[in-house]
Each structure stands twice: as structure tokens, then as C-alpha cells.
N, C-alpha and C positions, 0 to 999 in steps of 0.2 A: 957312421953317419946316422944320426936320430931322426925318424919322419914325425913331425908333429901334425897331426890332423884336430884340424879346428873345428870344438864341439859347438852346435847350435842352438847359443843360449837363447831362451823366450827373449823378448823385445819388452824394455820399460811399458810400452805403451799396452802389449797388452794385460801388463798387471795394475796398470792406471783404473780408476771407475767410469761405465761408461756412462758418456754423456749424451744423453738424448737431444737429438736437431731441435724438437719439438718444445721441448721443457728448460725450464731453466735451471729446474733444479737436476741434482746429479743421482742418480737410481744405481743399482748394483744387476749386473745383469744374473737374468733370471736361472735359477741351477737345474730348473725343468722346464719344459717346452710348456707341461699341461699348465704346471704353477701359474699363468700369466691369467687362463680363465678362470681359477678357483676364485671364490667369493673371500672379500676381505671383511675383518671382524673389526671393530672398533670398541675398546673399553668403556663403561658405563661405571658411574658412580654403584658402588653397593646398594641397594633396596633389597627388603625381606621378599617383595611379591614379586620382584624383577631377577633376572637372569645377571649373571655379572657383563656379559658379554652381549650386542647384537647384531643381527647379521645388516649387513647394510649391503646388501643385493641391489644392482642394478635394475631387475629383474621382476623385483616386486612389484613398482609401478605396473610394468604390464601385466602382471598377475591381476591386481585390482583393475584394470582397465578390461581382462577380460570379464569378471567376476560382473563388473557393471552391465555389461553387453549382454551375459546369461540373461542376468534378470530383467532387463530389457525385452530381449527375445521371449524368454516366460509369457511378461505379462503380454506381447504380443501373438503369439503361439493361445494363451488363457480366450482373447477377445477372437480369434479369427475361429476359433473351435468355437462360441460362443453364439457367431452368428449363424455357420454351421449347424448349428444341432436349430437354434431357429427359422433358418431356411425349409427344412422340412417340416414348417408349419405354417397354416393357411385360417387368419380370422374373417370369418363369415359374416357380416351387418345386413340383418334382414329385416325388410321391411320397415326401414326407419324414416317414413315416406309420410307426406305433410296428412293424404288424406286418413293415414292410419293414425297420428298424433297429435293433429291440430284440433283443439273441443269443440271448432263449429263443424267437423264432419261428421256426419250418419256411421262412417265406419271405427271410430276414433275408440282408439284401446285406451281406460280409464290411466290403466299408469306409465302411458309410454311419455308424455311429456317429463315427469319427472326423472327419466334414465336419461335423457338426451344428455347431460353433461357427461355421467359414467360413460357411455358411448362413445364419445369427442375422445375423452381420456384414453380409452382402451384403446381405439384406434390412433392416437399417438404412440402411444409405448407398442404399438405391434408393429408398426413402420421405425420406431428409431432399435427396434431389434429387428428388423429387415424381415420382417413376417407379411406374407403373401396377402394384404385387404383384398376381399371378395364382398364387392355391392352386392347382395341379393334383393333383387326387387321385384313387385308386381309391375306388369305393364299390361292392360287389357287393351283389346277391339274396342271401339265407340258403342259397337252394338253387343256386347258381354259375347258375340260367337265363341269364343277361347276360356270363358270363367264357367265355374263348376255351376253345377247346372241349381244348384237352390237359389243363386245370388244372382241371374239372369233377370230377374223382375226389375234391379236398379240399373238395368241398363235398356229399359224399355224407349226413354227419352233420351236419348243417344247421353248422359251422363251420369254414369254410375263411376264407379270407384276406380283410381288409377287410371283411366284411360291414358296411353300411351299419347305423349307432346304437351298433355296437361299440366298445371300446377299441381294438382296434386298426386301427379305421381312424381314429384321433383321430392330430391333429399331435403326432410328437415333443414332449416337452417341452421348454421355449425358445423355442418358434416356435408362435405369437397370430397369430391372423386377427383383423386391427383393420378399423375401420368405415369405410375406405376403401379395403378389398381385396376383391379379388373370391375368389370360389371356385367351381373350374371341374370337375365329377366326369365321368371318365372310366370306358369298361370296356374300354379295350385300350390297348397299347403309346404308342399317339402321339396327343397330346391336341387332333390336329386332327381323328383320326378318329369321324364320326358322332357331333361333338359342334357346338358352336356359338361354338367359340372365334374364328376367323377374324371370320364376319361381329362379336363384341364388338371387336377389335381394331381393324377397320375404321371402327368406327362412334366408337370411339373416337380417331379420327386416328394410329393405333399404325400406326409401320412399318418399327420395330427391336424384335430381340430380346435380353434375355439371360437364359440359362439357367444354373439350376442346380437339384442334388437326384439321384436317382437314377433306373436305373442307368444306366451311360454306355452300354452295347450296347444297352439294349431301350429303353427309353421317351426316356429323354436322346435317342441318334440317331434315332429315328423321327420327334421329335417335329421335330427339325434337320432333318430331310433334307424331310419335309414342307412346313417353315417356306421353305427353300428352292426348293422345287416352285411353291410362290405365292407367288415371288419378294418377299419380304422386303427390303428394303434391306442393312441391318444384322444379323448373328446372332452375338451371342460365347455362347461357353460359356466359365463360370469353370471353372479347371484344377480349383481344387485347392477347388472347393465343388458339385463333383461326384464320383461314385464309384463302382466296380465290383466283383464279386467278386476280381479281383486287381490291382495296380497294371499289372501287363503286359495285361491287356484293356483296364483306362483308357487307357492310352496308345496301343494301337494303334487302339479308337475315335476319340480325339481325333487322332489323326495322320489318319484317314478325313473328319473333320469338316474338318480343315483345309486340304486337300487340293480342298477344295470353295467354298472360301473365306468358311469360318467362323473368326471370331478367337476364339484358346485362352488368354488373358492369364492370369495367377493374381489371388488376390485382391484382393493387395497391388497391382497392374497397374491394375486398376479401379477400385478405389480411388482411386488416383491421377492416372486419366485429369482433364483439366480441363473445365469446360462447353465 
């Protein structure tokens, strides 16, 4: 008696191709598991500058989609450092005040009228770089008790200069004290003296200057040469949005200033500096 044991042949079906539920068409199943994520190649007409072959990656799209985001990020990363390094600076506007500028006053600085638009300007570009405006002003007594004592004589009939609630100690016209300025009243030449400008500077992380407003010999240098005394990092004075009774005092102030290693740019200069 012969035992026949019946061998177990593969099944038609599974040497049939498979057909995917999903597709219509009929695919060959894959000979390797990895095979399925490798990147597929598509044939390309021959060019001399071109590759015969390119890759047609799913993949790339999101490559470029990060690629885009960098440089987004950059130039956002570029502006926020930007404002940053101008955050720790504070422009100063001294004494830009009607009785110092207006020609019917006794006190009136020959070329402060002409700066008022440099001024307007500077103090724009120092707030749309988020830089700290500091009103510096004169505010006296009715009776000069508080003003240096040679200048005491125009205050004999209760109106001498700046008196404090006056018109003229009001800002030029043009130039607003907006609600993230400060404003700092002095009663002598340099707005660091016996006031409390330093420790605001301080506390505000401030540790550059720039100046401008009037006049270049008295209150402009005083207030520089001080700034320099408690070593300041940085002090520019804008040239040409400062002013004196003559262009020949402006200049040889500003040649004293720089001389000390205060930078003198114009406004256009500063303007133009980049973050």
C-alpha cells in the first residue's frame, strides 16, 4: 500500500498582482518594506545643464515651506534685536521752549527757530525706533527764587523767563509731549544738575545718549560734558538740530564736544544709521 501525502501547492491567488482597495490601478507588491518610503525618480528629457533624472520628493514642498519660515523668522529675529539695542537709548529735547525760540522774547536763541523742524524730525525717528524722548525744560518760580543768580534781575516783576503755567515755557509749536515721554524740568544749564535725570536713565536701562535742542554753549555742553562725567557709553549731538546764537559758537562747541568723543552726525547721518 502506497501513502500519498498531498504537497501544499501556493494558491493562484497568491501569484495574481495585487490590487489595491484604494486605486484602480494594479501595483506589484513591494519586495521591501523600506522600498515603499524611498523617493521616486521620474525621467527628464536630456539637457546639457540638466541632470537626466529628478527627484520628485514629496518632501520638498515642505523643505521650501521651512526655508520660507527661516527667513521670515531672520528678518523678524533682525527687527526685534533692532529695537533692542534702541531701547537702551534715550534722546534728550532741551529747551525747545517758546520763551527760548520765539524772536519777540528777551531770552530768544538767534538760531533756535530755524532747528524746530530738525527737531520735529529727530523726534519722530527716535519714537518710531522706540527710543526713550526726554522733554528737558526750564520751569522757574514767578519770582526767579530757583534761577541762577545773574538772571534773578528778569524776574524782579514777577515775569521773567519760563515761569512755570506760562506760555512760554510751553513747547514750541510742533513738538507734543506724547504719553510715552517723559518730562524732565530743570532750573540750571545741565539737566543732570540737582535733578533726577541719571538715576530715571538708569533704572531705565539707558546708556546712550542723543541730543538735541538748545543752546549748544550752555545747556547742550553742560548737559554732554556731565553725560560724559558718568561715563555714558554713547553721546551723539545732532549738528544740525541743535543751535546757538551764532553758527561760529555752534561750531566751535561742537568741535569741543567732539574732541571728547561725542559724535556730531547731521540729521540726515542719523537718520540713516541702521539698528
Amino acid at each position: 500500500m502506497v501513502l500519498i501525502i498531498p504537497f501544499p501547492f501556493p494558491s493562484t491567488k497568491s501569484l495574481l498582482p495585487f490590487r489595491n482597495p484604494n486605486r484602480n490601478s494594479i501595483t506589484r507588491r513591494p519586495t521591501c518594506p523600506m522600498s515603499a518610503n524611498l523617493p521616486r525618480f521620474s525621467a527628464l528629457p536630456h539637457h546639457p545643464h540638466q541632470n537626466r533624472t529628478r527627484l520628485s520628493n514629496p518632501l520638498a514642498r515642505g523643505d521650501l515651506d521651512r526655508t520660507i519660515t527661516k527667513i521670515q523668522a531672520a528678518e523678524i529675529s533682525r527687527d526685534v534685536m533692532g529695537v533692542a539695542k534702541w531701547s537702551e537709548t534715550a534722546m534728550l529735547v532741551i529747551d525747545m521752549q517758546n520763551d527760548f525760540i520765539l524772536p519777540e522774547s528777551p531770552l530768544c536763541v538767534a538760531g533756535g527757530d530755524a532747528i524746530v523742524p530738525s527737531v520735529i524730525r529727530a523726534v519722530q525717528v527716535a519714537r518710531e525706533r522706540g527710543i526713550l524722548v526726554i522733554w528737558v525744560v526750564r520751569e522757574h518760580d514767578h519770582l526767579g527764587r530757583d534761577v541762577e543768580q545773574f538772571r534773578r534781575h528778569f524776574y524782579t516783576d514777577g515775569k521773567g523767563a519760563a515761569v512755570k503755567a506760562s506760555k512760554g515755557a510751553e513747547l514750541v509749536d510742533g513738538l507734543l509731549i506724547e504719553e510715552r515721554d517723559y518730562k524732565l524740568v530743570k532750573t540750571r544749564f545741565s539737566a543732570f544738575f540737582a535733578t533726577h535725570l541719571d538715576l530715571l536713565l538708569r533704572n531705565c536701562g539707558i546708556n546712550k545718549l542723543v541730543v538735541a535742542g538748545i543752546q549748544t554753549p550752555n545747556c547742550i555742553r553742560q548737559t554732554v560734558f556731565d553725560a560724559v562725567s558718568l561715563d555714558y557709553q554713547h553721546i551723539t549731538v545732532i549738528s544740525d538740530a541743535t543751535a546757538a546764537a551764532s553758527p561760529e559758537i555752534h561750531l566751535a562747541n561742537l568741535t569741543d564736544m567732539k574732541n571728547i568723543g561725542v559724535a556730531t552726525p547731521t540729521l540726515q547721518e542719523w537718520c540713516s544709521l541702521d539698528t
